[in-house]
Structures are given as C-alpha cells and as structure tokens.
Residue frames as qw, qx, qy, qz and C-alpha x, y, z in Angstrom:
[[0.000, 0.889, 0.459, 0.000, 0.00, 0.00, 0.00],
 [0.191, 0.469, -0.153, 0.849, 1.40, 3.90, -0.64],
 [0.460, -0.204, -0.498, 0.707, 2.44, 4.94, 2.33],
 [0.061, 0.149, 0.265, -0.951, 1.01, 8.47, 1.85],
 [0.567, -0.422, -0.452, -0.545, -2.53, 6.73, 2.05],
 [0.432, -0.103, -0.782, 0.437, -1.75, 5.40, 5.39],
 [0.127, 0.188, 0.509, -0.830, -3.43, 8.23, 7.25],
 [0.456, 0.062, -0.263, -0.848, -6.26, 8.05, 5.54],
 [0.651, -0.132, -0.640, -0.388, -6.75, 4.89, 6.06],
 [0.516, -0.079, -0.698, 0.490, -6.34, 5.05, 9.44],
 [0.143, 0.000, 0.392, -0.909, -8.39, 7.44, 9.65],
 [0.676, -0.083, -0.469, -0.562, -11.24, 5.54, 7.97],
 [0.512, -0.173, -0.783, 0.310, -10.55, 2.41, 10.67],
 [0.051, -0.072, -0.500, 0.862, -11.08, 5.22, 13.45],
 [0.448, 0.031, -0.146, -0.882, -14.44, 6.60, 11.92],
 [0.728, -0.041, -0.635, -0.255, -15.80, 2.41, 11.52],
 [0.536, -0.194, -0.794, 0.213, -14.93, 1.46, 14.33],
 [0.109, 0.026, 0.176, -0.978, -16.55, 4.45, 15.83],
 [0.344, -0.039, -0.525, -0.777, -19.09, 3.99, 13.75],
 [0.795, 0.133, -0.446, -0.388, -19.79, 0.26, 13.64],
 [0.532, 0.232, -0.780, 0.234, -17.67, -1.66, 16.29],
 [0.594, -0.738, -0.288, -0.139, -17.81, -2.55, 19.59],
 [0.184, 0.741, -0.496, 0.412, -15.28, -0.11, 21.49],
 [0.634, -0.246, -0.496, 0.540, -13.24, -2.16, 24.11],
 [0.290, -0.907, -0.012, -0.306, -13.37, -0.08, 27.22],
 [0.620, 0.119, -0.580, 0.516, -9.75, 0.10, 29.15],
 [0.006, 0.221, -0.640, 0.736, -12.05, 1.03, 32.34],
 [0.003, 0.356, 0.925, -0.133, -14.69, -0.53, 34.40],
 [0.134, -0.526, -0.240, -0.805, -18.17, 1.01, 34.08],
 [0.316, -0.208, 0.398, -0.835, -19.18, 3.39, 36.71],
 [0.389, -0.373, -0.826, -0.163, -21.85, 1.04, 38.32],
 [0.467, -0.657, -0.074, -0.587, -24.78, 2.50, 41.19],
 [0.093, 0.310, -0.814, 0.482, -23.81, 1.99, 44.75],
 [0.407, 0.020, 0.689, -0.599, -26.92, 0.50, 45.24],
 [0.201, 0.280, 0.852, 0.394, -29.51, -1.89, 43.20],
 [0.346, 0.101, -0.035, -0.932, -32.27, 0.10, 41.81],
 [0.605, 0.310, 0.586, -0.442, -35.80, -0.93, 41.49],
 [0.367, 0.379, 0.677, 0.513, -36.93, -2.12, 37.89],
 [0.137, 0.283, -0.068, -0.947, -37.75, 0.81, 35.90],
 [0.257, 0.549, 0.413, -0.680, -40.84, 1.40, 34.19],
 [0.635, 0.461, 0.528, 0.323, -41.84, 0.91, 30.44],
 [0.222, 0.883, 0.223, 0.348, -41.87, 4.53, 29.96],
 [0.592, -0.694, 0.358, 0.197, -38.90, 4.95, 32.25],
 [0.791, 0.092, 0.531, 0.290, -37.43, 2.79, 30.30],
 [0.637, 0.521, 0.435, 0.365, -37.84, 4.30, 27.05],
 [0.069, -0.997, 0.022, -0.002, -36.86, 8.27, 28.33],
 [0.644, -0.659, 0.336, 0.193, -34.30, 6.61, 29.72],
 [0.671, 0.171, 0.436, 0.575, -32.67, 4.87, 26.28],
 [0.281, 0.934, 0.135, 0.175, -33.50, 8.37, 24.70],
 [0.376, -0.877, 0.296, 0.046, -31.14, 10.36, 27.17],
 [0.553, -0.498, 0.573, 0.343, -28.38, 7.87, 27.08],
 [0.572, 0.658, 0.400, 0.282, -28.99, 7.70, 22.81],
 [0.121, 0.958, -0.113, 0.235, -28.21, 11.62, 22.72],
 [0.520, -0.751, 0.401, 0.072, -25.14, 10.51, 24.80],
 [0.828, 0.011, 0.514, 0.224, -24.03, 8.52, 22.90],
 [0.484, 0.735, 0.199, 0.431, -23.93, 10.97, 19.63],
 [0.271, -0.958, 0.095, -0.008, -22.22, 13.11, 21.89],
 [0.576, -0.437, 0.581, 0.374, -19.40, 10.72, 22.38],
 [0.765, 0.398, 0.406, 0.302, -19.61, 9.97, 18.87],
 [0.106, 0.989, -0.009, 0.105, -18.89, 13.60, 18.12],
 [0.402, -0.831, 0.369, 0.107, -15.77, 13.72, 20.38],
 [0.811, 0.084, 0.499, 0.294, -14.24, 10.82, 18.74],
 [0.621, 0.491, 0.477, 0.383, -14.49, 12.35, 15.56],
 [0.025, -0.988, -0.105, -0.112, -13.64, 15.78, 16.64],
 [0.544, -0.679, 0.465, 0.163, -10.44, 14.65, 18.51],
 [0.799, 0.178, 0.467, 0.334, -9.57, 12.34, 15.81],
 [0.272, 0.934, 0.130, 0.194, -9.96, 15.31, 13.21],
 [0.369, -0.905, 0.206, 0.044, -7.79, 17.90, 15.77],
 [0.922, -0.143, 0.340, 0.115, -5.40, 15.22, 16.00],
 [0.725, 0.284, 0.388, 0.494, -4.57, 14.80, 12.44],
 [0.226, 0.933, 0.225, 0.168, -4.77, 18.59, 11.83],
 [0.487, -0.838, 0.140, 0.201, -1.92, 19.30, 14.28],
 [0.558, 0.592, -0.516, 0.269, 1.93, 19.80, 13.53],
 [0.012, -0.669, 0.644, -0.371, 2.85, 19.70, 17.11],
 [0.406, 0.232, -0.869, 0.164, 3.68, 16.21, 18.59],
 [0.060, 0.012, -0.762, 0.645, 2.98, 16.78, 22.07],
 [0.473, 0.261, 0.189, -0.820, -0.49, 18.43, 21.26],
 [0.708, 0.166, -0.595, -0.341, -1.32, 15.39, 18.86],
 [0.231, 0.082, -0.870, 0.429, -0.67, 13.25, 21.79],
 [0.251, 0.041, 0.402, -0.880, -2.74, 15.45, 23.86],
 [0.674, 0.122, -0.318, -0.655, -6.52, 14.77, 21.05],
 [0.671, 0.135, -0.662, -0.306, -5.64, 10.98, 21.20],
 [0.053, -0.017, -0.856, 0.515, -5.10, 10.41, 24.79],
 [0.431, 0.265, 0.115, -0.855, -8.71, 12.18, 24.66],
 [0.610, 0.130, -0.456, -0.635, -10.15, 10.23, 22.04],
 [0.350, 0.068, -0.884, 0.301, -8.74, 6.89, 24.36],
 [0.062, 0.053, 0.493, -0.866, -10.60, 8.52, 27.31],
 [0.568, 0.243, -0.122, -0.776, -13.89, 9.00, 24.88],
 [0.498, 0.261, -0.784, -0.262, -13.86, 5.71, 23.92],
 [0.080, -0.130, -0.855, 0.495, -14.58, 4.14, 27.84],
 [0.335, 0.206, 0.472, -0.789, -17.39, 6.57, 27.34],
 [0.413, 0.264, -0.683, -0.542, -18.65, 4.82, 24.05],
 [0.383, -0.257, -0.887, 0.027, -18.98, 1.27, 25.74],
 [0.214, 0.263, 0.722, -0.604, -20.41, 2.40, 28.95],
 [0.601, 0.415, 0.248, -0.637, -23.54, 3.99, 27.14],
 [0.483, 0.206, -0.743, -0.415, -23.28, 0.51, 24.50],
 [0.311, -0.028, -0.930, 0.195, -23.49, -1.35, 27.03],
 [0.171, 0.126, 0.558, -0.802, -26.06, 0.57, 28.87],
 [0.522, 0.161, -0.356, -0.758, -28.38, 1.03, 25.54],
 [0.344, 0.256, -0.892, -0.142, -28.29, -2.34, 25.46],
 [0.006, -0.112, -0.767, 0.631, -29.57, -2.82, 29.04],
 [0.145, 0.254, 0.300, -0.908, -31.96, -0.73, 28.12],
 [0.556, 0.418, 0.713, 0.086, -33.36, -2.30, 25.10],
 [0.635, 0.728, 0.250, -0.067, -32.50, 0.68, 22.92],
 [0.863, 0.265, 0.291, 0.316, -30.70, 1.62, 20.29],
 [0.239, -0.370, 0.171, 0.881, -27.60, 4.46, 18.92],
 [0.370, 0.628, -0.119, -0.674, -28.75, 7.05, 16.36],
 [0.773, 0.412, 0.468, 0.119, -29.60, 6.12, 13.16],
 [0.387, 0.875, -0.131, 0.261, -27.73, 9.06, 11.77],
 [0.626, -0.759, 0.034, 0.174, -24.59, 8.59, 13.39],
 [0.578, 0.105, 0.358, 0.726, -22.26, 8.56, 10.21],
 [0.039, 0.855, 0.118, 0.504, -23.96, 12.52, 9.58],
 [0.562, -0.811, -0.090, 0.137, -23.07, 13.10, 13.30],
 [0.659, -0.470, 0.284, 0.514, -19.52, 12.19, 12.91],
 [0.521, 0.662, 0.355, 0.406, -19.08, 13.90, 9.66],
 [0.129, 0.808, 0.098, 0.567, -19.91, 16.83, 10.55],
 [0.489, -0.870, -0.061, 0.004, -18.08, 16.64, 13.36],
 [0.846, 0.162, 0.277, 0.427, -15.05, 15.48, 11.72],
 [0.445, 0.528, 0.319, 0.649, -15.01, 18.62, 9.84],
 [0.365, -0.911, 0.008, -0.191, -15.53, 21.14, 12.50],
 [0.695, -0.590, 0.236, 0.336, -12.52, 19.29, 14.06],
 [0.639, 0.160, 0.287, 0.695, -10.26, 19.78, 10.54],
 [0.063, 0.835, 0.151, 0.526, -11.83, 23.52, 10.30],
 [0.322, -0.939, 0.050, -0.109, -10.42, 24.26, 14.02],
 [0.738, -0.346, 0.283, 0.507, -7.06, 22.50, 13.74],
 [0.595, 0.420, 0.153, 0.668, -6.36, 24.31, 10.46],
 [0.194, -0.887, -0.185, -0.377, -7.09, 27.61, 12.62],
 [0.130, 0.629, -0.619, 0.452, -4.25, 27.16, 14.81],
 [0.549, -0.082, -0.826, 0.094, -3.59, 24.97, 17.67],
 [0.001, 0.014, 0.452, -0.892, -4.81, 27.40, 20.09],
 [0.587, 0.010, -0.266, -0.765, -8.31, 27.97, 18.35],
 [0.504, -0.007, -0.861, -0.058, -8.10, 23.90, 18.16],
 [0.350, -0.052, -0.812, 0.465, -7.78, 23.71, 21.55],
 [0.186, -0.050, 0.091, -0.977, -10.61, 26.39, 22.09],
 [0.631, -0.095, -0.441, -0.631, -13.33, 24.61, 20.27],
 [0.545, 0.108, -0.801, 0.223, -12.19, 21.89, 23.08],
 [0.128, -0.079, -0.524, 0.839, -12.43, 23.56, 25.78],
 [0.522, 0.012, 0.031, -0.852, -16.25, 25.00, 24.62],
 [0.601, -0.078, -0.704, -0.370, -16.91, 22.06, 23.14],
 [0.409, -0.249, -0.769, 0.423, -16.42, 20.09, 27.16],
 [0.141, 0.078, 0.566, -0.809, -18.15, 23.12, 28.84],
 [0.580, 0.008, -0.135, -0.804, -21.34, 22.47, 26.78],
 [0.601, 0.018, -0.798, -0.042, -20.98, 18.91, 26.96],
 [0.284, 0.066, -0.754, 0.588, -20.97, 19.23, 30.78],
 [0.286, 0.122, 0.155, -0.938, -23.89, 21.03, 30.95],
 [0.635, 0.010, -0.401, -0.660, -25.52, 19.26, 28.95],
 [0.458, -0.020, -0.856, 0.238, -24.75, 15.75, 31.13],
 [0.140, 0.108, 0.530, -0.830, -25.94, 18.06, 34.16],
 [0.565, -0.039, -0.273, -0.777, -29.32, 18.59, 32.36],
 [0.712, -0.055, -0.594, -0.370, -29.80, 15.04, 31.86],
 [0.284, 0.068, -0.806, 0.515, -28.94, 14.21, 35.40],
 [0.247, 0.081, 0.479, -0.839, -31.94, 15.78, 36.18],
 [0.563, 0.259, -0.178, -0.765, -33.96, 14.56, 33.79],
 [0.432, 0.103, -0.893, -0.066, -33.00, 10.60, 33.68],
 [0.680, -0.605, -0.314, -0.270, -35.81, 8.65, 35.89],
 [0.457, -0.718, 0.304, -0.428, -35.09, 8.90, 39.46],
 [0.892, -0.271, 0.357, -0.064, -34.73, 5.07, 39.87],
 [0.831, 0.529, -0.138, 0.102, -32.56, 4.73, 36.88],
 [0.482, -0.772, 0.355, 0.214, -29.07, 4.84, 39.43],
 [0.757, 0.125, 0.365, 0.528, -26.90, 2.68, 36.34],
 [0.397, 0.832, 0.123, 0.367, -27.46, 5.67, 33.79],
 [0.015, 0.945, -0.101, 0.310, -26.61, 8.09, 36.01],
 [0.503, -0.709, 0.375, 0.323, -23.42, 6.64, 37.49],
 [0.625, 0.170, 0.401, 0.647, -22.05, 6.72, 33.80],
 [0.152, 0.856, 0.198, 0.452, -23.10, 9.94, 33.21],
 [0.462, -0.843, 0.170, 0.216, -21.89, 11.46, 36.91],
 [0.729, -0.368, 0.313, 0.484, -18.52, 9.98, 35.44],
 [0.476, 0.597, 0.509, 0.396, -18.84, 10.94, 32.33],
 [0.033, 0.942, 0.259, 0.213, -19.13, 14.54, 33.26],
 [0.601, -0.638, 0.350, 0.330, -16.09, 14.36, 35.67],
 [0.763, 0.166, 0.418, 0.464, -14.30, 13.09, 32.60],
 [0.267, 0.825, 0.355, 0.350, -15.51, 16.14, 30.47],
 [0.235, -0.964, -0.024, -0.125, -14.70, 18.72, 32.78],
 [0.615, -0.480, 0.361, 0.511, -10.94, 17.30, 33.56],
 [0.681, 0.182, 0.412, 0.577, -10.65, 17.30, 29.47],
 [0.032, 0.963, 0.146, 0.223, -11.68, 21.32, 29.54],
 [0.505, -0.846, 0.114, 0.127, -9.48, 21.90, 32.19],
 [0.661, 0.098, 0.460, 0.586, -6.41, 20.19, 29.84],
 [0.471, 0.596, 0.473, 0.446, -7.33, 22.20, 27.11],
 [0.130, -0.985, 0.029, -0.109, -7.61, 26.05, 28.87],
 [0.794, -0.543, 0.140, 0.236, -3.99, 24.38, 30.36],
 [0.689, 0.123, 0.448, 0.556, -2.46, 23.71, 27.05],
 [0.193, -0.260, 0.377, 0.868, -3.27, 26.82, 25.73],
 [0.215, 0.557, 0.797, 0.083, -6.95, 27.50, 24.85],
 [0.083, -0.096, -0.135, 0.983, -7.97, 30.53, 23.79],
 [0.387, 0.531, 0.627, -0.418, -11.96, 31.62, 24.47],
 [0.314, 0.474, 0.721, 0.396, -14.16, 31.42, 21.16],
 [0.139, -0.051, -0.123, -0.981, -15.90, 34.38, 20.09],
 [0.512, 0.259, 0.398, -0.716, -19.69, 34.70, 20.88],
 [0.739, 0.336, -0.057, -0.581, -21.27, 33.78, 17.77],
 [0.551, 0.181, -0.793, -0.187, -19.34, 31.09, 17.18],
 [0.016, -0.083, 0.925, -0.371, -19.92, 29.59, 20.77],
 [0.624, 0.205, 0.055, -0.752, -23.86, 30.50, 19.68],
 [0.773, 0.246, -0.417, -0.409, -23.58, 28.43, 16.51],
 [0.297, 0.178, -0.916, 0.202, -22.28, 25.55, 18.72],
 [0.309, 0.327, 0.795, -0.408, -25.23, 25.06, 21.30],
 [0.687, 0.337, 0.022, -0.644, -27.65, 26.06, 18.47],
 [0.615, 0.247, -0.710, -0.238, -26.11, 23.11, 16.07],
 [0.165, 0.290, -0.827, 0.453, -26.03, 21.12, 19.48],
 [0.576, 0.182, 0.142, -0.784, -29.89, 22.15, 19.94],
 [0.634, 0.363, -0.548, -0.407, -30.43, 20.49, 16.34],
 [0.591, 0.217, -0.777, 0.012, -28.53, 17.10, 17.15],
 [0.062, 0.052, 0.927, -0.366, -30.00, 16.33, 20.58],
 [0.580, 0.238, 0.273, -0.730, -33.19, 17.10, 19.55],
 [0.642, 0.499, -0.480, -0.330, -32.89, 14.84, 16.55],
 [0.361, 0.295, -0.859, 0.211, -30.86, 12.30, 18.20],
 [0.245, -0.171, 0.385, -0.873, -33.58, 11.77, 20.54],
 [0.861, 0.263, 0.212, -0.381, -36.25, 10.13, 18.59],
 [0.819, 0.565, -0.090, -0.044, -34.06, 9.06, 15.94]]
C-alpha cells in the first residue's frame, strides 16, 4: 500500500470502528452503589432516549479529537486529542453497554453526526492549535452542561445511567481543564452561539431518531 494513504486509512478504521464496532473499554463502568428498582416501560424508554443523545455526543468527540489530531503539527499536542479520544472511547462502551440494558438503540444518523463533526474538528485545527484547543475547551463546557441537564432529567430510579453519566461529566470537565492548560484561547460569541444552536439540532434529533 502507498504509504502516503496510510493516514487516511487510518483514519477511515477510526471513523468504523466508531461507527460500527464494539469499542473495548480500558475502564470498568461506573456502576450504582446501590440496586435500583426495575424501571418502568416509559422509564425505560426516556431513559434509552437520554443515554442515545449521549451517545452521539461521544460519537462527536471521537471524531472531533480524531480530526484535531490529524490537523496538528505539534507532537505533544497530537498526543494530547488521542489520549482524549482513548478517554472518549470508555465513554462509548459504557452507554453501549447501557443502551443495550436498556433495550434501545444508537442514532440512526450517526455517520452525519460524525461527519460533521469530523469537519468542524479539521476547520479548528487548520485555525491554529490554540483555536483547536478552544473549540475543546467549549466544546467540554457544553458537553458538561448538557450531562448536568440530563442528570436531572434521567428517571429517578434509573441509578446505572446516572453513574455513567456522573462519570462521564467528571471526565468532560478534567478534558476542559487540559485544554484552557495547554493553551486555549476563548471562542468568540457567535461562534460559541452556533455551537449550542447546532447542538440544539442534534440532541433534539438524536432523541427520537
């Protein structure tokens, strides 16, 4: 094979097995310190919603970090995206394995998701590695928020979800805190706009579908 297809195809393996695989997880999932009652048909089904939109979330990061990644020149800061994407990846299985529990299923649109998230990540790495590291840094404080939301919103009895999500959010917030570390620099307004509005779009969407 030419060699200077290699990233490419390696970046196609990343995007599939994103996609389409089952990610290995190289930590245990967060489990409830206590057994919960059986949940509710309609418990049940809020509940696969919520952790669905979580899932496109992680899908996003993947494909953002992956993106970032490849966009960089600098070593250390390529490191930095993939240790991240590693990190994303624990959160992948937990909510596979949770859907699963749950009886439902990831987006049906999850190859649009990662597209277009793909390409946000090659549109902020070609912007510098600061900017890069910017879109990071917003990108985890909306994410976090948005985990908070659903913490309130997942059934009451549902104690699995939400001890992958509690972590989950912990996770998020340490990878912000990286990112402002390394050298983030805050987004302008409108762009941090057109992020929770496009963010709007894709959990609302990612929801039913």
């Amino acid at each position: 094979m030419n060699r200077s297809m290699d990233p490419f195809v390696a970046l196609a393996d990343d995007a599939l097995r994103t996609l389409f695989a089952r990610p290995p997880a190289a930590r245990e999932t967060p489990k409830a310190a206590q057994p919960a009652p059986p949940l509710t048909d309609s418990e049940r089904r809020e509940a696969g919603a919520l952790m669905r939109v979580n899932h496109v979330g992680e899908v996003c990061a993947q494909a953002l970090y992956t993106a970032q990644a490849a966009s960089t020149r600098d070593p250390a800061l390529r490191e930095h995206f993939l240790e991240a994407a590693r990190e994303e990846t624990d959160h992948l299985a937990w909510i596979r394995e949770r859907l699963q529990e749950l009886g439902a299923r990831p987006s049906l649109l999850n190859p649009l998701w990662y597209a277009g998230a793909f390409g946000l990540g090659l549109v902020a790495g070609r912007l510098g590695d600061k900017i890069s590291l910017g879109f990071v840094a917003e990108t985890e404080r909306q994410v976090e928020a948005h985990l908070d939301g659903h913490l309130g919103r997942l059934p009451p009895g549902d104690a699995s979800s939400r001890a992958v999500v509690t972590q989950m959010k912990l996770d998020e917030a340490r990878h912000a805190a990286h990112a402002w570390s390394a050298g983030a620099v805050e987004l302008p307004a409108p762009a941090r706009a057109l992020m929770r509005a496009a963010a709007k779009v894709m959990t609302t969407v990612a929801h039913r579908v």
